[in-house]
C-alpha positions as CSV (number, residue, x, y, z in Angstrom):
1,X,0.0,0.0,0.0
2,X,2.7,2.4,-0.5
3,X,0.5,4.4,-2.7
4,X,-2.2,4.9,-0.1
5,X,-3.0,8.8,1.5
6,X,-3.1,8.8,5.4
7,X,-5.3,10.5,6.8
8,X,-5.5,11.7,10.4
9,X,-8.8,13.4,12.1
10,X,-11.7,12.5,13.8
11,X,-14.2,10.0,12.5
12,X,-16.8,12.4,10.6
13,X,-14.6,15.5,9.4
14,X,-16.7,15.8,6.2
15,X,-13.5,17.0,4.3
16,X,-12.2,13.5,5.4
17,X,-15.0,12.0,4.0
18,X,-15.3,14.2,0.9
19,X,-11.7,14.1,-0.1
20,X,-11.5,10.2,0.6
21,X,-14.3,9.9,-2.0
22,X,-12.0,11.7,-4.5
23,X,-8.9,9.7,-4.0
24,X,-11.1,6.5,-3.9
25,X,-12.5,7.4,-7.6
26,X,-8.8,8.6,-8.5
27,X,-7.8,4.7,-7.4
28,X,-5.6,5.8,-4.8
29,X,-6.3,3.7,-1.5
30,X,-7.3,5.7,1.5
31,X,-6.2,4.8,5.4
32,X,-7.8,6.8,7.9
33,X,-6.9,7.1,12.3
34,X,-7.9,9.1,14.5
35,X,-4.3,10.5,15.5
36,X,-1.0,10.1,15.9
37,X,-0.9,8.0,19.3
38,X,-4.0,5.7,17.6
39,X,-1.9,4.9,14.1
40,X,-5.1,2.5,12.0
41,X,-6.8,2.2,15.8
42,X,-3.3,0.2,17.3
43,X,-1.3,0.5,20.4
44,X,1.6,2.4,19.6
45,X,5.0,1.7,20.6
46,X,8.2,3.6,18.8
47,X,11.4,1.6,18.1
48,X,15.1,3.1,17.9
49,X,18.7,2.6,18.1
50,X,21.7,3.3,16.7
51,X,20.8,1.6,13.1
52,X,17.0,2.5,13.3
53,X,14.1,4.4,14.2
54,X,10.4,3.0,13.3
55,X,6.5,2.5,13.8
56,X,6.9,-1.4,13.7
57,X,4.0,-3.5,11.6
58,X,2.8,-0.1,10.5
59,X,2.4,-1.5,6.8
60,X,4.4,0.5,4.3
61,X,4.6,4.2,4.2
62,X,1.8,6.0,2.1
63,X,2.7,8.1,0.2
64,X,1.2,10.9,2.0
65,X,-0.2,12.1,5.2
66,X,-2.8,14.6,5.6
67,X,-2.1,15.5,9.1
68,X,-5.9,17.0,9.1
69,X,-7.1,17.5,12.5
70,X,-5.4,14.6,14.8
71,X,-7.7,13.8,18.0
72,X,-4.8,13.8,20.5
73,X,-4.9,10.7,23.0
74,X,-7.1,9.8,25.5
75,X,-5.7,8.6,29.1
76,X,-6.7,4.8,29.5
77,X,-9.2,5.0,33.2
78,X,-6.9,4.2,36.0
79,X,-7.3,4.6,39.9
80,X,-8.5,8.2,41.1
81,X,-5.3,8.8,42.3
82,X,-3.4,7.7,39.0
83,X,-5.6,10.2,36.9
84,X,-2.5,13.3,36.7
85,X,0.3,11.4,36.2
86,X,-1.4,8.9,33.6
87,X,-2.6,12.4,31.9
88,X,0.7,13.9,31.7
89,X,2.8,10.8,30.3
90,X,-0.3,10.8,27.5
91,X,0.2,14.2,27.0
92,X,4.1,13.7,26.8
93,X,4.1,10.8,24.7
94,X,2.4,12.7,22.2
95,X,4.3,15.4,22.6
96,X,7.4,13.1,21.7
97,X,5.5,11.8,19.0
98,X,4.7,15.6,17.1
99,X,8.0,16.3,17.0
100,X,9.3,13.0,15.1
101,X,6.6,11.9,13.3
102,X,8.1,12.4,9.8
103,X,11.4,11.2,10.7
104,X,9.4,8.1,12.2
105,X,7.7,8.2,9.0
106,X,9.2,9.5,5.9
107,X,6.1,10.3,4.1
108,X,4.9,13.8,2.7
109,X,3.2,15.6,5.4
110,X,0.3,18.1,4.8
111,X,1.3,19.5,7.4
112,X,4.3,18.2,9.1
113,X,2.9,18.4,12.9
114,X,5.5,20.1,14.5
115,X,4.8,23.0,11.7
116,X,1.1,22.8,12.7
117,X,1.8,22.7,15.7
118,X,3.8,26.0,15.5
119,X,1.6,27.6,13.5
120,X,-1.5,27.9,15.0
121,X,0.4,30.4,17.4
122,X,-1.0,33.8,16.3
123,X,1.8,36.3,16.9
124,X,4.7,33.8,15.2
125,X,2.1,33.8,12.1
126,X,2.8,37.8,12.3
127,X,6.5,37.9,13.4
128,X,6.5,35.9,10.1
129,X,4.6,38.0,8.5
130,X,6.8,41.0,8.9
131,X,9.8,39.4,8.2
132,X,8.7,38.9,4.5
133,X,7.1,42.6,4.3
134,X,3.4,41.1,4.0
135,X,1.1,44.3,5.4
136,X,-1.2,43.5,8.1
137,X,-2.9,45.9,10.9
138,X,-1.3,47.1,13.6
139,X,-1.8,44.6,16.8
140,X,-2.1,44.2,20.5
141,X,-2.2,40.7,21.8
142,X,-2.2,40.1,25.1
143,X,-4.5,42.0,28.3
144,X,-2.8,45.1,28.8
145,X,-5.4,47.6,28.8
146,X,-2.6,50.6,28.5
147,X,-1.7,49.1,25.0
148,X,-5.2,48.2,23.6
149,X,-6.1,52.3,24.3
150,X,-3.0,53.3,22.8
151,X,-4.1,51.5,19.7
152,X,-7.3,52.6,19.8
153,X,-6.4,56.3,19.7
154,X,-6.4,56.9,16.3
155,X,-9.2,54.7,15.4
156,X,-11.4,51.8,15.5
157,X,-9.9,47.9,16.5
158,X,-11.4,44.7,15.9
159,X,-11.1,42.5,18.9
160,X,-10.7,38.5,18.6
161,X,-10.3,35.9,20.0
162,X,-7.1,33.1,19.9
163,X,-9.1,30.4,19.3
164,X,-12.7,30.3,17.1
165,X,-15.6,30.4,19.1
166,X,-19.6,31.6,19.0
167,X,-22.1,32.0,22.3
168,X,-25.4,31.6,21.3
169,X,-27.9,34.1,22.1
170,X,-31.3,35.1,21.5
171,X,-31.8,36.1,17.9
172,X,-29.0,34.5,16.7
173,X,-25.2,33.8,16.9
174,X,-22.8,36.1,18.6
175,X,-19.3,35.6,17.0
176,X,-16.1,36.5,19.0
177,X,-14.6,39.7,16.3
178,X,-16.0,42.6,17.5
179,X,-15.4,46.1,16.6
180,X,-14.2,48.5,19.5
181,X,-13.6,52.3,19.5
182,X,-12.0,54.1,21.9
183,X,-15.3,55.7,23.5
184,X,-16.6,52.5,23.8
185,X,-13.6,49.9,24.8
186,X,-14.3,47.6,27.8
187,X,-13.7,48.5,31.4
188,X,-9.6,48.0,32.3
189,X,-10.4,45.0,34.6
190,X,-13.2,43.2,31.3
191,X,-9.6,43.8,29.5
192,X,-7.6,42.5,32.2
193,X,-9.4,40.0,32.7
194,X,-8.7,37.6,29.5
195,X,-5.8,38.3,27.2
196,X,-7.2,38.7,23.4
197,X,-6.0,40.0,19.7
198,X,-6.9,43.7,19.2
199,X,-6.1,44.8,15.5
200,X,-7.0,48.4,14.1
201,X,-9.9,48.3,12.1
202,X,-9.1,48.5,8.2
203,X,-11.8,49.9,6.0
204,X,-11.9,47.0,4.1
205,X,-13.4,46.5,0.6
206,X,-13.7,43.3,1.0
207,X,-12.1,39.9,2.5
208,X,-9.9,37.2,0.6
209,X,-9.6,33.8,1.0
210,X,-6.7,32.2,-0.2
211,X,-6.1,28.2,-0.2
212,X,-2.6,27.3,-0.7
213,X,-2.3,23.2,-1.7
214,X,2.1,22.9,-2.3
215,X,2.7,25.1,-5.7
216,X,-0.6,26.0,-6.5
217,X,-3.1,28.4,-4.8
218,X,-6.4,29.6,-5.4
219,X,-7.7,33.0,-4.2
220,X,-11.7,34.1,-3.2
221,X,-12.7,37.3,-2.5
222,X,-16.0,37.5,-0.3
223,X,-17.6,40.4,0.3
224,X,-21.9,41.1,0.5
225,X,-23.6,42.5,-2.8
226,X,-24.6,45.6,-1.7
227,X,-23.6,48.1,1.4
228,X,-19.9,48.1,2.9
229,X,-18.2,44.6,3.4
230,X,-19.1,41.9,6.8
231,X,-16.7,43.0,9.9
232,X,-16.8,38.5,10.0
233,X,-17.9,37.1,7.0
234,X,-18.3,33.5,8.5
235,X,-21.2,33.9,9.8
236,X,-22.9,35.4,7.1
237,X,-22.2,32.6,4.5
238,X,-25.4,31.8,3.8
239,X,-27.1,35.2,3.7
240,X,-28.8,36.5,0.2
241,X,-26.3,39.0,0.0
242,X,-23.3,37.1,0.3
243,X,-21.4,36.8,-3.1
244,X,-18.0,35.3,-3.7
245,X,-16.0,35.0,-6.7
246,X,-12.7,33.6,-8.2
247,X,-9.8,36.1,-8.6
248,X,-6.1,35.8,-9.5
249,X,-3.6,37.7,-6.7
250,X,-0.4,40.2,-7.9
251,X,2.4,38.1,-8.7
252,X,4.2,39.4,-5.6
253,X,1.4,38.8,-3.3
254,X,1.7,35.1,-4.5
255,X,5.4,35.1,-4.1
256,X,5.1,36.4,-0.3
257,X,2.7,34.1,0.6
258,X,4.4,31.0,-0.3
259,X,7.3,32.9,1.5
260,X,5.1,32.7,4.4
261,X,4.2,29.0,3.5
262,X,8.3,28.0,3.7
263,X,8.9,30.3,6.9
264,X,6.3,28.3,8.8
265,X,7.0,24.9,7.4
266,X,3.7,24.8,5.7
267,X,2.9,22.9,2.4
268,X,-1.1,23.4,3.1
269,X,-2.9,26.4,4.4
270,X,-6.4,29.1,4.0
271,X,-4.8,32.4,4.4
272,X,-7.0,35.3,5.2
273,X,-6.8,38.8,3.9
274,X,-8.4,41.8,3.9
275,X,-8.9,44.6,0.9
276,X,-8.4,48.1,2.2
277,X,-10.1,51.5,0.7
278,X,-6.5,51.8,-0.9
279,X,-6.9,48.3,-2.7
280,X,-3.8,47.5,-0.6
281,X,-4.1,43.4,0.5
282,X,-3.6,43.3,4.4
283,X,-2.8,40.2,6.0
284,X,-5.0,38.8,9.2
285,X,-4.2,35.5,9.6
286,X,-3.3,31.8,8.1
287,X,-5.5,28.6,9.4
288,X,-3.1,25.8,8.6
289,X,-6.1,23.0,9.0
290,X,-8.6,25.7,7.6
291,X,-11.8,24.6,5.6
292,X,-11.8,24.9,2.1
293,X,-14.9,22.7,0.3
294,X,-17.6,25.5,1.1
295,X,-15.4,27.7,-1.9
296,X,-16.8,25.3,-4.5
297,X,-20.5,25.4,-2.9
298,X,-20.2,28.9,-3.8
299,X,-18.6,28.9,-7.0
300,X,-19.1,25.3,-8.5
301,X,-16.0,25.0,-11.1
302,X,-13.3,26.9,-9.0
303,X,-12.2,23.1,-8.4
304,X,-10.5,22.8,-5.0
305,X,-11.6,19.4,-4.3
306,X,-9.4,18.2,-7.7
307,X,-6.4,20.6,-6.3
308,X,-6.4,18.8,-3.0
309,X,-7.2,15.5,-4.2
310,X,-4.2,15.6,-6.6
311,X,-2.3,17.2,-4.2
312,X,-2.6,14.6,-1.7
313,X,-2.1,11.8,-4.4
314,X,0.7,13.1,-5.5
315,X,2.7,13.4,-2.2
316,X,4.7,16.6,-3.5
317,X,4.8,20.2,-3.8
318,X,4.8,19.9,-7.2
319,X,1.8,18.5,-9.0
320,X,-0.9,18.7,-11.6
321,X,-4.4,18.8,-11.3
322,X,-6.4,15.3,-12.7
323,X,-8.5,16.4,-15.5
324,X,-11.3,14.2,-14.1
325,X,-14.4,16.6,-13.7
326,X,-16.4,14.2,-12.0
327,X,-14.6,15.1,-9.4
328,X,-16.7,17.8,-7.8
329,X,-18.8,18.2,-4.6
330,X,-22.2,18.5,-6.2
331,X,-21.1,15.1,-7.6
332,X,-20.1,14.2,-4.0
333,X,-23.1,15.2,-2.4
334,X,-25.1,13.0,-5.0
335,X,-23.3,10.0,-3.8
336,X,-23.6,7.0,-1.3
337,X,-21.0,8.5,0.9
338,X,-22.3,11.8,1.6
339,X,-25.9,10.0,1.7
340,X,-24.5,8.1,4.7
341,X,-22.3,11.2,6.3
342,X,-25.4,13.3,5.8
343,X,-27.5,10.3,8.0
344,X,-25.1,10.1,10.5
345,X,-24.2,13.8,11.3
346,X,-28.2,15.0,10.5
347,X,-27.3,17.2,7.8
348,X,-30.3,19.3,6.5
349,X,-28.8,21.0,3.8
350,X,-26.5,20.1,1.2
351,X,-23.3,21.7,2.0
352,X,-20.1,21.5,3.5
353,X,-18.6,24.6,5.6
C-alpha cells in the first residue's frame, strides 16, 4: 500500500469523508486514524537505536499524510489517584510523537505536525509576516489595557479571539470579532481580565480567501452584494447578499505568501486577507487546517476538491491537477457516501462549511 493517502482526524470530518471519496474514484487507497498516538486504531510503541528508528507492523509508508485534525490521546481509566500522572505521560508521549513523526515516517506531510503545531500560534504567524514585508494591521495581543487604548487612539480595532468560538444568544449567533472604538472599549479590569487580539480596524473592501495546496493556490474574494463589506464574513455565509467570486492575486502577493508557507514549514494552508479603501491586501491571519470545500458550494468549477485531491495523491509540492471533472462536490453530495455522512451527522442541507 505504498501508494495509499493517510489520513489523520476524527471520524466524521466531512472534508475527510469528501476528499476520501475523491482519491477512492482517483484509485488511490485511502487509510484513515484518528491520531498520531491511535496509528489504524493500534497501540503504539516507537522503536530506535543506533541503526534505526520506526512505527513497527505499521504496513508501508503512504505516500502521504494529511495531518488533518489529529484527536490527541485519551488517558486509558486508572485509579482516582493515578488520573494526573497517567494524563501527563499521555500528553508527553504525544508530545514526543509531534515532533518526530516524519522522521518516524518518511512520508509527505500536509502538514508536518511540529509545523502545525507551531503555526497555530498567532503572533509567530505575524512575526512571520513582517519578516517577508506582508502588510497587516497594527496589533495588540495580550490584556494590557494601557496598549489596547493606545491602539485605539487613532481609530477603531477589531477584537478577537485566539481560538474560534460563538455563544449563542437570543436572535441569533454572537461571534467573538468585534469592533471597539475608543469611546466604547471595555472597562480595564473586562480587559484585564482575558488576554485577546486587538487589530486596528481596516476599512476594508472586502475579504480574501486564499487556499494554498504545495505550488498552487487559489484566491476568493467574499464580500456582500450591496452596502460596505461583513466585519466576519463566516457567519454570514449563507445570507442572500453574500457573493464570492474567483480572482487571481499580484504576482508578488503570490510570491510572499508562499514565503510565508516556507517560513512556517507549511505545504497546506487558508490564508486570510483583507482589501483596504487603498486596494492594498492586508494580512490577518493563516489557518493551517482551515476549511476549504464551502469555496466550490459557492462557485461550482473553482475546483479545489481536484487541487487537493491531486495534491494529496501526488505526495509533492509539485503536482498537476487530474482532468477528471467528475470530481466535484455536487457530484459528491449525490453520492452514497455523503448520503451516509449526511444520516449520520443529521445534515439538513447540502453543504459542506
Amino acid at each position: 500500500m505504498t501508494h495509499a493517502v493517510h489520513m489523520l482526524a476524527f471520524e466524521d470530518d466531512p472534508h475527510v469523508i469528501a476528499l476520501r471519496w475523491a482519491l477512492e474514484r482517483m484509485g488511490v487507497p485511502v487509510v484513515h486514524s484518528t491520531g498520531l498516538a491511535q496509528w489504524r486504531g493500534r497501540e503504539i510503541g516507537v522503536e530506535i537505536g543506533p541503526g534505526h528508528a520506526r512505527l513497527p507492523d505499521m504496513g508501508d509508508a503512504p505516500i502521504s499524510v494529511w495531518n488533518r485534525r489529529p484527536q490527541a490521546p485519551k488517558p486509558k481509566p486508572g485509579l482516582p489517584q493515578d488520573e494526573a500522572f497517567l494524563a501527563g505521560e499521555w500528553r508527553t508521549f504525544y508530545e514526543n510523537l509531534v515532533a518526530t513523526a516524519p522522521q518516524l515516517l518518511p512520508s509527505f506531510w500536509v502538514n508536518a505536525p511540529a509545523a502545525a503545531w507551531n503555526a497555530e500560534n498567532k503572533l509567530l504567524q505575524l512575526v512571520a509576516a513582517r519578516e517577508i514585508g506582508l502588510t497587516f494591521p497594527d496589533t495588540v495581543m495580550g490584556n494590557d489595557a494601557g496598549a489596547v487604548r493606545r491602539l485605539a487612539q487613532n481609530g477603531r480595532v477589531v477584537f478577537k479571539a485566539f481560538r474560534p468560538h460563538a455563544w449563542q444568544e437570543e436572535g441569533g449567533v454572537a461571534a467573538t470579532t468585534t469592533i471597539l472604538d475608543n469611546d466604547h472599549l471595555p472597562d480595564t479590569r473586562v480587559i484585564e481580565f482575558c488576554p485577546g487580539i486587538y487589530q486596528r480596524y481596516v476599512e476594508k473592501t472586502s475579504d480574501i480567501r486564499v487556499t494554498v495546496a504545495g505550488n498552487r493556490l487559489l484566491a476568493v474574494r467574499l464580500h456582500r452584494r450591496s452596502r460596505e463589506a461583513y466585519v466576519d464574513w463566516r457567519i454570514h455565509v449563507l445570507d442572500k447578499d453574500f457573493f464570492a467570486e474567483q480572482i487571481t492575486l499580484p504576482a508578488a502577493l503570490e510570491q510572499r505568501i508562499q514565503a510565508l508557507m516556507a517560513s512556517l514549514g507549511l505545504v497546506f494552508g487558508c490564508l486570510d486577507f483583507v482589501v483596504d479603501a487603498d486596494g492594498a491586501y492586508q494580512f490577518l491571519e493563516i489557518n493551517q487546517a482551515g476549511q476549504f470545500l464551502f469555496l466550490e458550494d459557492m462557485i461550482p468549477d473553482i475546483g479545489v476538491m481536484r487541487m487537493m485531491a491531486s495534491f494529496l495523491a501526488a505526495g509533492a509540492r509539485d503536482y498537476s491537477v487530474v482532468e477528471d471533472a467528475s470530481l466535484t462536490m455536487a457530484e459528491f453530495r449525490a453520492s452514497e457516501a455523503y448520503a451516509a455522512m449526511a444520516d449520520r451527522l443529521h445534515i439538513d442541507e447540502p453543504s459542506i462549511v
